[in-house]
C-alpha positions, 0 to 999 in steps of 0.5 A, a space after each residue: 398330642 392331646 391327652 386325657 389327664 387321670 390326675 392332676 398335673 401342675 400347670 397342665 389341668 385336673 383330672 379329666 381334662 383334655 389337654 395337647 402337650 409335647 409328644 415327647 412330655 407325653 410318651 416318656 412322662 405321662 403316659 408310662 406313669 399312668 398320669 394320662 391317657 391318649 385322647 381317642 375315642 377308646 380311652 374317652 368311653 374307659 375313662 369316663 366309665 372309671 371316672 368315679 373310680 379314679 376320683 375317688 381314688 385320687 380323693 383317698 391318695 389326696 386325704 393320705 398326703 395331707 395327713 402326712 404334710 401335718 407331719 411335715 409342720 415346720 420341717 427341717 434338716 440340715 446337711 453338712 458340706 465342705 465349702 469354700 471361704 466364700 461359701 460355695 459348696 466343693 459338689 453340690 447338694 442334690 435331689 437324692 441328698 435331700 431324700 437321704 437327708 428327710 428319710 434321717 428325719 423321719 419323713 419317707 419321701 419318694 425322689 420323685 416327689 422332691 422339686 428342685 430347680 437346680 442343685 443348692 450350689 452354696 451355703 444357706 438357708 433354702 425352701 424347698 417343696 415337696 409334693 406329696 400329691 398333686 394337690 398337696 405339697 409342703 415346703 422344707 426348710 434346707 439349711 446347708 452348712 460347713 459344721 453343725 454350728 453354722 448350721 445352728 446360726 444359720 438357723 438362728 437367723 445369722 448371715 454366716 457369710 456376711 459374718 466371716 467377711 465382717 470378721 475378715 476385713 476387721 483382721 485386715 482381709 484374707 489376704 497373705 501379707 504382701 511381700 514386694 520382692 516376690 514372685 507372681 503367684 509364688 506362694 510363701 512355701 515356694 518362696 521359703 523353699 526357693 532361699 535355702 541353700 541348695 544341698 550338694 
């Protein structure tokens, strides 16, 4: 389907540009959020006759966005979640944590504006954008952690995971001590339980 463009679209073209996408792009993404039109004859004589308007209109969102990324200058938050030795998160961080997490902050966000490839599965320190316009997009800092002290070292520079497994291996590893006699997969509760008498 061609589509005339009413703003700029990243990796499609500026406003006024005719462009063929997917007919499905366009009816469930484009056309209902008034980012495009189809490229008739009809919508070609309205939008050329609006184009001033929605050039302008465009240049005010633009001149608004970018007043608020000076507000975004070295942005961060940090999200607090509960993971495992290895630092992987038990869920994961998503889209609506982020906005939560920025709105805390101060920032009003709209979900929509937040780019996320995929959900922050692990611990660490992320760059993730926020597009304010089309035109105008900054990056925040995410940094995911299991307490605000890992947070505060993370954000100082320090690798937390490579740290504990540092920690780990001068302490002889995570490992439970191995008893021989043992049972596969028999945890040292089981074991215990298992030896005492049984009551009569």
């Amino acid at each position: 389907m061609d589509v005339i463009l009413l703003e700029r679209v990243e990796k499609l073209g500026a406003i006024g540009d005719v462009v063929k996408v997917k007919d499905g792009f366009a009816r469930n993404y484009l056309l209902p959020n008034k980012k495009a039109l189809r490229a008739n004859e009809a919508n070609r004589k309205v939008f050329e006759a609006n184009r001033a308007r929605i050039e302008s209109e465009n240049a005010n969102r633009r001149g608004e966005a970018e007043k608020e990324a000076k507000s975004f200058r070295d942005a961060q938050v940090t999200i607090i979640r509960q993971a495992s030795n290895v630092g992987q998160l038990y869920g994961s961080v998503a889209v609506r944590d982020l906005v939560e997490a920025l709105n805390e902050a101060g920032h009003k966000v709209a979900k929509s504006a937040v780019v996320l490839d995929r959900p922050i599965k692990s611990i660490g320190v992320y760059d993730v954008k926020v597009a304010l316009h089309p035109e105008v997009s900054v990056t925040v800092k995410v940094n995911v952690a299991r307490s605000p002290e890992e947070a505060e070292m993370q954000a100082a520079g320090v690798d937390v995971m490579a740290q504990v497994f540092e920690e780990g291996r001068d302490q002889g590893g995570f490992l439970e001590k191995f008893d021989p006699n043992a049972e596969p997969g028999a945890t040292a509760e089981a074991r215990d339980e298992s030896e005492e008498p049984a009551q009569g």
